[in-house]
MARMAR-763873 format. One record per atom (N, C-alpha, C, CB): x, y negated, z. Coordinates in Angstrom, 3 decimals, padded with zeros to 6 digits, always signed. Atoms other than C-alpha are relative to their C-alpha. Glycine has a CB too. Example, Ala and Ser with C-alpha at 12.3 -4.5 7.8 and 13.67 -1.06 7.14 Angstrom:
+----------+----------+----------+
:       xx :       yy :       zz :
+----------+----------+----------+
: +000.890 : +001.190 : +000.000 :
: +012.300 : +004.500 : +007.800 :
: +000.900 : -001.200 : +000.000 :
: -000.992 : -000.027 : +001.246 :
: -000.820 : +001.190 : -000.060 :
: +013.670 : +001.060 : +007.140 :
: -000.770 : -001.090 : +000.730 :
: +000.414 : -000.462 : -001.415 :
+----------+----------+----------+
END
This chain:
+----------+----------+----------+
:       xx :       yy :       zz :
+----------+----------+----------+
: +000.629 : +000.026 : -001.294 :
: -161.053 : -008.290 : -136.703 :
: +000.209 : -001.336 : +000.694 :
: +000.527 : +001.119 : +000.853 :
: -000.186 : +001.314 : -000.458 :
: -159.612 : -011.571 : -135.627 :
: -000.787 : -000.759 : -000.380 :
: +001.026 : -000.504 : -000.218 :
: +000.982 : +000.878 : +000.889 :
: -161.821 : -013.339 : -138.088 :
: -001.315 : -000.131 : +001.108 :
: -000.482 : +000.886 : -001.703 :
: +001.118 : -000.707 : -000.851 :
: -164.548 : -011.826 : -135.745 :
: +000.023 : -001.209 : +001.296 :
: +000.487 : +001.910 : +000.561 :
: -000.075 : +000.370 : -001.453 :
: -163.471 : -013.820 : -132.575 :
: +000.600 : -001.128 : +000.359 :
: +000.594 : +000.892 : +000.711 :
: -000.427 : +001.467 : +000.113 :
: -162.101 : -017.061 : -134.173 :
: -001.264 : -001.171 : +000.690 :
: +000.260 : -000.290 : -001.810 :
: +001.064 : +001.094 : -000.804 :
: -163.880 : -019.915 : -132.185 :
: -000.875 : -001.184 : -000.954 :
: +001.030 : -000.981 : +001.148 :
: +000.406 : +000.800 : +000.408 :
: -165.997 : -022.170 : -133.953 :
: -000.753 : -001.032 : +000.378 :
: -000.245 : +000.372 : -000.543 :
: +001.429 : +000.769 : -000.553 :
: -167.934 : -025.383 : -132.240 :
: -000.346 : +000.445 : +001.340 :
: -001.369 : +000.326 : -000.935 :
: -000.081 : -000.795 : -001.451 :
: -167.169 : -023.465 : -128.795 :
: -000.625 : +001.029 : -000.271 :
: -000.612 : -000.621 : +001.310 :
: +000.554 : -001.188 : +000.205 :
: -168.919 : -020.166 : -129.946 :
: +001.078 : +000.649 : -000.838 :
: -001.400 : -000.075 : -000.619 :
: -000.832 : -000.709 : +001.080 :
: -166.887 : -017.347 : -131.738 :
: -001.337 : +000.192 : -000.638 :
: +001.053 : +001.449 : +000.376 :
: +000.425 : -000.340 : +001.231 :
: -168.386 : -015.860 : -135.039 :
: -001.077 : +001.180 : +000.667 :
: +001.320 : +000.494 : -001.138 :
: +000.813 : -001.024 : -000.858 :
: -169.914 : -013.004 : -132.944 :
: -001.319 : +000.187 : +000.654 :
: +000.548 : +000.132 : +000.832 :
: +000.947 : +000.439 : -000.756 :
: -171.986 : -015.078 : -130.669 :
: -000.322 : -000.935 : -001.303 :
: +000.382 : -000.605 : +001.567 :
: +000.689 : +000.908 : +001.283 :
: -172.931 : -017.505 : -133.821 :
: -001.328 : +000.578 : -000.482 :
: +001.014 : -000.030 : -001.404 :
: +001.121 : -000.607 : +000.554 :
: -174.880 : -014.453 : -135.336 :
: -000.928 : +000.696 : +001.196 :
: +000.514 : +001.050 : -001.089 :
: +000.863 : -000.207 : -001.091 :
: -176.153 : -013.112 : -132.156 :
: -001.140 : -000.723 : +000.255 :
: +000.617 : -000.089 : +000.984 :
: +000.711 : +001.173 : -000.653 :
: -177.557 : -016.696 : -131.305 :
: -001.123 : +000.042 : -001.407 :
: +001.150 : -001.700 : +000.346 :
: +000.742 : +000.215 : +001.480 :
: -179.010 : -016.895 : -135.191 :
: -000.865 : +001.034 : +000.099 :
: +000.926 : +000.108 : -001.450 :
: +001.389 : -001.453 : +000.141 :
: -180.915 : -013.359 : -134.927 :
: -000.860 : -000.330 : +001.374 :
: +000.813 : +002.186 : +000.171 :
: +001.283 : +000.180 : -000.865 :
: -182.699 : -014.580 : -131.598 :
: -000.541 : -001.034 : -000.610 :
: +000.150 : -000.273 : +001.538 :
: +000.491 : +000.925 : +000.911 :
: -183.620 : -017.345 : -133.597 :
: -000.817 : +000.484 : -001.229 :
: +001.082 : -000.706 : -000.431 :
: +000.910 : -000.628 : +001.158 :
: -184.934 : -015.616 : -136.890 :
: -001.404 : +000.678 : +000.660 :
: +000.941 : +001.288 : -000.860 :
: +000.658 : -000.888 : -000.568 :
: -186.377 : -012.815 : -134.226 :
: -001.421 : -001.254 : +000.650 :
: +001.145 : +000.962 : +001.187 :
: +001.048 : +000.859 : -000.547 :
: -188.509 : -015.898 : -132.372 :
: -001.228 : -000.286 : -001.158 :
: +000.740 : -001.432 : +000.496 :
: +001.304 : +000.447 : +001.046 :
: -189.686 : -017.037 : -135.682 :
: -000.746 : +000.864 : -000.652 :
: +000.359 : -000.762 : -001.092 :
: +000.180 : -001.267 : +000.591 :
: -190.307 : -014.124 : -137.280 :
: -001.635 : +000.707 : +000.820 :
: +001.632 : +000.987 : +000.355 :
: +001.238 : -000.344 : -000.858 :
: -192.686 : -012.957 : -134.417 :
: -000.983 : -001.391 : +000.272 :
: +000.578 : +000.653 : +001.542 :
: +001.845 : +001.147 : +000.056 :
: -194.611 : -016.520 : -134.092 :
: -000.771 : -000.152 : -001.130 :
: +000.119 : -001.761 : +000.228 :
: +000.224 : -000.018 : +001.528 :
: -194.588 : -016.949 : -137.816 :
: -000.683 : +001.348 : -001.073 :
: +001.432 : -000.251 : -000.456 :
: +000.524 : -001.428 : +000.955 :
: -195.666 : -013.272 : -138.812 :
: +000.941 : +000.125 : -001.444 :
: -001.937 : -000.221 : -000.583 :
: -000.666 : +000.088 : +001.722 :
: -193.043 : -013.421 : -141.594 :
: +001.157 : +001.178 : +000.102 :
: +000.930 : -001.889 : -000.517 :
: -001.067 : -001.577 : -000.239 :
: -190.767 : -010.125 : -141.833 :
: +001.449 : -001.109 : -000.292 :
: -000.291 : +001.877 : -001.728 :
: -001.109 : +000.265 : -000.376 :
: -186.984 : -011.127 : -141.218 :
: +000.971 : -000.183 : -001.225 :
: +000.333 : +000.952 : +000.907 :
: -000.846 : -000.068 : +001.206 :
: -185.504 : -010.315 : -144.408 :
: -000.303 : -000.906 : -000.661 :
: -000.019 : +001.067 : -000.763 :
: +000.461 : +001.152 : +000.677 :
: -187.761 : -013.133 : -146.083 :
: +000.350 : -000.805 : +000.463 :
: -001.079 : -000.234 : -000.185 :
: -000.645 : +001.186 : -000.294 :
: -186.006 : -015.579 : -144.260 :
: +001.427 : -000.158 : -000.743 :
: +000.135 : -000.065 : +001.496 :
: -001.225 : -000.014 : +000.844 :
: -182.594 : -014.353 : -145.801 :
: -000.236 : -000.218 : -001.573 :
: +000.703 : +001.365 : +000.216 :
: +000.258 : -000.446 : +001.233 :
: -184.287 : -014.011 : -149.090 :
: +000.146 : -001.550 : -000.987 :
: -001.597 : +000.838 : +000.030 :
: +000.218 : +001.075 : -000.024 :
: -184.138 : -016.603 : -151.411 :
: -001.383 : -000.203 : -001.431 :
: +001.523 : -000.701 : -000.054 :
: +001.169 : +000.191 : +000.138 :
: -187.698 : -016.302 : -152.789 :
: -001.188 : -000.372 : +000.671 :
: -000.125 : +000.645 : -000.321 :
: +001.129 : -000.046 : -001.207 :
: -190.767 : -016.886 : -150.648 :
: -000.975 : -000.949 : -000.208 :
: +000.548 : -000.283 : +001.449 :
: +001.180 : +001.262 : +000.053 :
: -194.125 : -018.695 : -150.513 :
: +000.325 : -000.655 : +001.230 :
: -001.771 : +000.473 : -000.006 :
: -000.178 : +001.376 : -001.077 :
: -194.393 : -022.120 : -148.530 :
: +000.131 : +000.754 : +001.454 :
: -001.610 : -001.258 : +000.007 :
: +000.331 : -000.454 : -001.547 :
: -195.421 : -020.007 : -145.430 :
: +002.037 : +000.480 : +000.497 :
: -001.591 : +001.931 : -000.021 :
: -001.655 : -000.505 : -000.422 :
: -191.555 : -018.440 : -145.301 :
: +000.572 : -001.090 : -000.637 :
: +000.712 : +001.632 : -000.636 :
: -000.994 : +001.186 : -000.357 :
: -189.858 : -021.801 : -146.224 :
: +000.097 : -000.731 : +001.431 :
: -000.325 : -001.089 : -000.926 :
: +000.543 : +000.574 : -001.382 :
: -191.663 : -023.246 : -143.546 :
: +000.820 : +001.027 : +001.152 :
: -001.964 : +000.143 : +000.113 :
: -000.500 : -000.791 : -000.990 :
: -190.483 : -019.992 : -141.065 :
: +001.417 : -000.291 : -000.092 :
: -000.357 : +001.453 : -000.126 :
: -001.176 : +000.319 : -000.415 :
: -186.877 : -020.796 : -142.389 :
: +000.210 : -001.184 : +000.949 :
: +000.666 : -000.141 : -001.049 :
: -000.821 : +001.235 : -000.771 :
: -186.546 : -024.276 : -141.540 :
: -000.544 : +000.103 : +001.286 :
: -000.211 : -001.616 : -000.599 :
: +000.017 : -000.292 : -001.400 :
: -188.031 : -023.387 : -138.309 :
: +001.170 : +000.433 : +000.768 :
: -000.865 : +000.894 : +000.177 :
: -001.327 : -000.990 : -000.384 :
: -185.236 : -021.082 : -137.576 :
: +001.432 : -001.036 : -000.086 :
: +000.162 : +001.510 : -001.361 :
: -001.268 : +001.557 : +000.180 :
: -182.187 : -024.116 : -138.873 :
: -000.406 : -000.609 : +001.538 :
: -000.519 : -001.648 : -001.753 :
: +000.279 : +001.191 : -001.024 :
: -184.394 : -026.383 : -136.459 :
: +000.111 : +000.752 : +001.276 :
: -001.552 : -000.809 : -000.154 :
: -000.365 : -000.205 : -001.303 :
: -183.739 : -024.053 : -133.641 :
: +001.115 : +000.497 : +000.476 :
: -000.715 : +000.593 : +000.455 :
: -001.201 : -000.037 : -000.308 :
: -180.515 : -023.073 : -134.150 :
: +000.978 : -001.022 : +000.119 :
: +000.340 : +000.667 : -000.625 :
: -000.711 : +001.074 : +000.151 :
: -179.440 : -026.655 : -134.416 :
: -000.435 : -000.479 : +001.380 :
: -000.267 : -000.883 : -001.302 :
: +000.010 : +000.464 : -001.641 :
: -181.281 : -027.800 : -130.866 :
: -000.203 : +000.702 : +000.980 :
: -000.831 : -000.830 : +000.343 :
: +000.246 : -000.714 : -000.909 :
: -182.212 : -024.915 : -129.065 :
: +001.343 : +000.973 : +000.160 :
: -001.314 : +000.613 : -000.268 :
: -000.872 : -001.109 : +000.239 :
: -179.173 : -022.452 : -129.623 :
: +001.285 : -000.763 : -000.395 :
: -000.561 : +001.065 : -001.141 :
: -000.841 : +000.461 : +000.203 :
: -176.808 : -024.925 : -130.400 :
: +001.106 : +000.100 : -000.492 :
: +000.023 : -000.204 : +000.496 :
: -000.958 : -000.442 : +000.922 :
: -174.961 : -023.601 : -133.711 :
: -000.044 : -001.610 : -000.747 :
: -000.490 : +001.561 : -001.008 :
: -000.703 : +001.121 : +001.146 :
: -173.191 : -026.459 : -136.034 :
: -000.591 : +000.350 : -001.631 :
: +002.018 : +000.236 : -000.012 :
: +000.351 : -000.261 : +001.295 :
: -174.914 : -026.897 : -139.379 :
: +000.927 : +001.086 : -000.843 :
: -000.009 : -001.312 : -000.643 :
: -000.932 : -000.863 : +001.017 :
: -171.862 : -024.986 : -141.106 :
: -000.584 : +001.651 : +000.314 :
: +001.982 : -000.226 : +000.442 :
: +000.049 : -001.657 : -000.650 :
: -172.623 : -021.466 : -138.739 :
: -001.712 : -000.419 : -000.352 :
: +000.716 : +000.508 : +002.224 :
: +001.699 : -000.572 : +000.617 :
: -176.622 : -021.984 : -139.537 :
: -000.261 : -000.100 : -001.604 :
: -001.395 : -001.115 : +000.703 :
: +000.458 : -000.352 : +001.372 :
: -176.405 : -022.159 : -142.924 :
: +000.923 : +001.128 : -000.192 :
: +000.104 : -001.198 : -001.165 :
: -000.214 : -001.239 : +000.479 :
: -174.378 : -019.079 : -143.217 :
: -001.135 : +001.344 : +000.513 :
: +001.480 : +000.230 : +000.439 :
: +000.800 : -000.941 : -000.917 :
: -176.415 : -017.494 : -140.619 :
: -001.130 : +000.263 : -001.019 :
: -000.543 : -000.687 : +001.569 :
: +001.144 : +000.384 : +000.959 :
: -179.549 : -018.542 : -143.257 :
: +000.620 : +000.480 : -001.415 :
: -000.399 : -001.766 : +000.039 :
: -000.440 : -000.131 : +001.547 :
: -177.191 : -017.759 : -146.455 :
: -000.723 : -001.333 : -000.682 :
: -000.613 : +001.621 : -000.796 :
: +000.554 : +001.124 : +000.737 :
: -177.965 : -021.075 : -147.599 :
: +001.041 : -001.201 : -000.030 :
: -001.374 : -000.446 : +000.668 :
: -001.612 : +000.630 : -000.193 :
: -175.554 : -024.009 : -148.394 :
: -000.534 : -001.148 : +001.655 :
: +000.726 : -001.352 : -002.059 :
: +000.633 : +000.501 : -000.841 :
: -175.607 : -026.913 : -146.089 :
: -000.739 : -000.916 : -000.482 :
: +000.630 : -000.331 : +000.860 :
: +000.917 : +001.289 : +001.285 :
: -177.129 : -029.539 : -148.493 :
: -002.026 : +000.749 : +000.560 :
: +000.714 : +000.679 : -002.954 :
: +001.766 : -000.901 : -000.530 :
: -180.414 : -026.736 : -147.953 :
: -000.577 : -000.278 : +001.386 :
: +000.122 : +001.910 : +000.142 :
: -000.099 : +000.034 : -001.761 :
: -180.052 : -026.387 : -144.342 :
: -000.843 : -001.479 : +000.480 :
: +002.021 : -000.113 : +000.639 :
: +000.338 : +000.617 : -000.587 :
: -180.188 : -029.886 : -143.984 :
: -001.116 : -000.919 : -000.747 :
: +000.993 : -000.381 : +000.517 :
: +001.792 : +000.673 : +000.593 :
: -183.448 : -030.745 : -146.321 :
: -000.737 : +000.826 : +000.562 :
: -000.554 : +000.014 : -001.792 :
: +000.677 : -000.305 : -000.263 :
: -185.042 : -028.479 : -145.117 :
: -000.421 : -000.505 : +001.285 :
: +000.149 : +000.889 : -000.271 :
: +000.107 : +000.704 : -001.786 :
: -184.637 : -029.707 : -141.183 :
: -000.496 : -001.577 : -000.423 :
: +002.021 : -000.089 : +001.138 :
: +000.360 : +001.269 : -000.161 :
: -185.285 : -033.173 : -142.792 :
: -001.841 : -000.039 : -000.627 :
: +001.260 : -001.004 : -000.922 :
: +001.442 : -000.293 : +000.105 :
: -188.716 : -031.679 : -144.195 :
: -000.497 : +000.206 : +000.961 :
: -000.373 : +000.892 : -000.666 :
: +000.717 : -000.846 : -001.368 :
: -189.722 : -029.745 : -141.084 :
: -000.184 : -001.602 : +000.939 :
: +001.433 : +001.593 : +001.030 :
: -000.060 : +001.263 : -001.008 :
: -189.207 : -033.264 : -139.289 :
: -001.123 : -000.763 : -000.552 :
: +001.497 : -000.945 : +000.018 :
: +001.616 : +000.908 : +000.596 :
: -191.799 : -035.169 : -141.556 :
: -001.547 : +001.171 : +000.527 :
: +000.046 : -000.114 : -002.545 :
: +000.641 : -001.102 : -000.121 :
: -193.745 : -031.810 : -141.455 :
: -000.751 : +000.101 : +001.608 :
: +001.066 : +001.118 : -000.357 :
: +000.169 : +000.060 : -001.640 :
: -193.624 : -032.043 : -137.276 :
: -000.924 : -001.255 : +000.295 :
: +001.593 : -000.210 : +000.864 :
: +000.847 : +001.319 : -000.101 :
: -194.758 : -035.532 : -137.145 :
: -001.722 : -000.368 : -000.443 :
: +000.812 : -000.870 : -000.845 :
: +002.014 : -000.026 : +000.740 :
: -198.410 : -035.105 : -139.131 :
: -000.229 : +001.516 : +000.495 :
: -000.360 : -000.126 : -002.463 :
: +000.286 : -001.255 : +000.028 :
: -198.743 : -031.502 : -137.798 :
: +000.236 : +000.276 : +001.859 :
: +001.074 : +000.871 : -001.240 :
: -000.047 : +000.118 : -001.280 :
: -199.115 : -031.746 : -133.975 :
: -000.122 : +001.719 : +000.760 :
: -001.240 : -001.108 : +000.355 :
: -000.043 : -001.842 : +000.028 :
: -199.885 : -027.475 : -133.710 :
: +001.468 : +000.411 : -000.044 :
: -000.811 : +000.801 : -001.558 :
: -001.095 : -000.416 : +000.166 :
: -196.538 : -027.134 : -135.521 :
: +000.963 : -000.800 : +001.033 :
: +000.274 : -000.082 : -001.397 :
: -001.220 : +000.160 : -000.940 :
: -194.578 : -029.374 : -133.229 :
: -000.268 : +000.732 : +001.345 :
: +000.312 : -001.589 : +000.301 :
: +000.072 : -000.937 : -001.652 :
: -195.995 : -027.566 : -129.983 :
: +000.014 : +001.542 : +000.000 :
: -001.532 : -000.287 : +000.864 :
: -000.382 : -000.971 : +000.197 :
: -195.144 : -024.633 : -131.608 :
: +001.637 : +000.367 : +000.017 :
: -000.616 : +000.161 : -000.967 :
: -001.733 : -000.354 : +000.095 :
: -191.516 : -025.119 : -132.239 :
: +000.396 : -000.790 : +001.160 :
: +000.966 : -000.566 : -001.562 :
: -000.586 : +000.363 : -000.992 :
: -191.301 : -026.655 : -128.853 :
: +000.015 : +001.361 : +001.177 :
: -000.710 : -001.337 : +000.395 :
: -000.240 : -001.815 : -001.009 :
: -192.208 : -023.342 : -127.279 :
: +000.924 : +000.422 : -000.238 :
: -000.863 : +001.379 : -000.215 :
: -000.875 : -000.800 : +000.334 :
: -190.332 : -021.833 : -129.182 :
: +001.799 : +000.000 : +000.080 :
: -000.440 : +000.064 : -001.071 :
: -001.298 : +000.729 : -000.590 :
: -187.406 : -024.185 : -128.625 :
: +000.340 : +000.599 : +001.756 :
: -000.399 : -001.950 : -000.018 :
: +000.170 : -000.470 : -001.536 :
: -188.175 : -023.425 : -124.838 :
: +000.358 : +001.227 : +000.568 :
: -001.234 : -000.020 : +000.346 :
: -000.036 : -001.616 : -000.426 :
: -188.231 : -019.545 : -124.737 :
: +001.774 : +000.328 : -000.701 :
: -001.681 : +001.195 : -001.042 :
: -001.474 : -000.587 : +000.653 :
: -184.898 : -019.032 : -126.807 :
: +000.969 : -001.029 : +001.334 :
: +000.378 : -000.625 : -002.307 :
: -001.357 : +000.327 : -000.806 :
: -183.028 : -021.662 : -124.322 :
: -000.193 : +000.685 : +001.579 :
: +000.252 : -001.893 : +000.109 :
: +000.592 : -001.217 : -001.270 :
: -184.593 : -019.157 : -121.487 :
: +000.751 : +001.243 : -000.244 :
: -001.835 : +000.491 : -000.110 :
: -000.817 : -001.297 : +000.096 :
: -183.399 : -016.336 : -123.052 :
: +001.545 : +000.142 : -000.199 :
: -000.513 : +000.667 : -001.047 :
: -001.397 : +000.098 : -000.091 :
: -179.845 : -017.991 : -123.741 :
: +000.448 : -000.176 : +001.344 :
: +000.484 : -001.031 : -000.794 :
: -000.531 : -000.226 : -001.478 :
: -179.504 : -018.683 : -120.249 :
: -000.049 : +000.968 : +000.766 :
: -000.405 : -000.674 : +000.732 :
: +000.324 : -001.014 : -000.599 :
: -180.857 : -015.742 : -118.784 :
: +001.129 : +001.014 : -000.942 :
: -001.705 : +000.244 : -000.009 :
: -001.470 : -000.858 : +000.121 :
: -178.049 : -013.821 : -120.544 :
: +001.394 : +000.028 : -000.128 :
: +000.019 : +000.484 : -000.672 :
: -001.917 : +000.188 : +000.020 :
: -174.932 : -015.800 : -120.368 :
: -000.389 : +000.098 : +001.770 :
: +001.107 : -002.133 : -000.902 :
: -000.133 : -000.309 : -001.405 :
: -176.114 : -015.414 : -116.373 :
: +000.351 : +001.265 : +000.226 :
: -001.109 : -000.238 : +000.711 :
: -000.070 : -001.208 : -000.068 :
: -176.335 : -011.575 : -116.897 :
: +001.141 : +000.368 : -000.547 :
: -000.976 : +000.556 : -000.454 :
: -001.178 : -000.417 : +000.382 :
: -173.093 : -011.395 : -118.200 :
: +001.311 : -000.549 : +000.800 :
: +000.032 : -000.308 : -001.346 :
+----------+----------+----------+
END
C-alpha cells in the first residue's frame, strides 16, 4: 500500500494513473479509438497516432514525467519518446491535428484544475 502513495515528480502513483486515464479518456473520445487499443500493443496507424496523442498530453497538459507515461501507456521510454518525436513532425504538416491536440491540451488542464479546486 505504501508503494501506492510514494511521490514521484510531485504526484503520488495514484494521481499519476488518475491523470493518465483523463488523458486516454480525452483521446479515446476525440479519436473514436476504444481505450484498451491504446494499452494494446497491436493497432493500425489510426491507434498509434491516438497513443502518442495521449504521451503528448500527459507530458504538457497533465504534467506526468516520461517514466509515469510510459508505464501509464505500458510502453518503454525509448517508445514514449519516438513516438512524441513523431507526433511533433506529424503536428507541424497537419494543421487539423495540431488544433486538435491543442483543444484537447486545453480541456484536460480545465478539468485538472477544476478538481484539485473541488477538492
Amino acid at each position: 500500500m505504501k508503494l501506492l502513495h510514494c511521490q514521484r515528480n510531485g504526484f503520488d502513483l495514484v494521481e499519476q494513473t488518475r491523470r493518465a486515464e483523463l488523458a486516454k479518456a480525452a483521446v479515446c473520445g476525440a479519436l473514436r479509438v476504444p481505450v484498451a487499443a491504446l494499452n494494446g500493443t497491436k493497432g493500425a496507424p489510426a491507434v498509434a497516432q491516438a497513443r502518442q496523442v495521449g504521451y503528448l498530453l500527459c507530458r504538457t497538459a497533465l504534467g506526468l514525467s516520461l517514466p509515469a507515461t510510459s508505464r501509464a501507456f505500458r510502453r518503454t521510454q525509448a517508445t514514449v519518446w519516438l513516438g512524441l518525436k513523431s507526433l511533433a513532425r506529424r503536428m507541424q504538416a497537419d494543421e487539423a491535428l495540431r488544433g486538435l491536440v491543442e483543444m484537447l491540451q486545453t480541456q484536460l488542464r480545465i478539468t485538472v484544475a477544476d478538481t484539485m479546486g473541488a477538492e
